[in-house]
Steps between C-alpha positions, in 0.01 A plus 500: 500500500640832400568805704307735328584871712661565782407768820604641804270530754601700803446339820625591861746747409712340197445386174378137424534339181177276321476313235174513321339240225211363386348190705244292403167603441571870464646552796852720512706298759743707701830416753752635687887485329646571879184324711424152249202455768327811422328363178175615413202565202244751387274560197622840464839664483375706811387204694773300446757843604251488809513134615857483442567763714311352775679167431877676565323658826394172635782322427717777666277459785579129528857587496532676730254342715779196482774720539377626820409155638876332409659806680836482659547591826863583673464327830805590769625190650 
């Protein structure tokens, strides 16, 4: 399946990069480059901007939400 555009869609204070092409059905399928897990569609070039940007949010929230529970802490001994 061919990548037919690319976009940036700013989330969170930086730049992310998505790929965009046409899924089955008439669907435009969207992902992350830098967050693979945020992969989403939409019917419309605007919906598809829209749940992808929600995608990056939530998987940012899972990361850090894992981050914060694996965190070290300096114990004096």
């Amino acid at each position: 399946m061919a990548i037919d555009r690319y976009s940036l869609v700013e989330g969170r204070s930086r730049l992310y990069h998505v790929k965009v092409w046409n899924g089955e059905d008439g669907y435009l399928v969207a992902q992350c480059v830098e967050l693979p897990a945020a992969i989403t569609q939409g019917k419309t070039r605007e919906e598809v901007v829209e749940n992808i940007t929600e995608a990056i949010g939530l998987v940012l929230d899972v990361m850090k939400t894992e981050i914060q529970a694996k965190q070290v802490q300096l114990v004096e001994v």
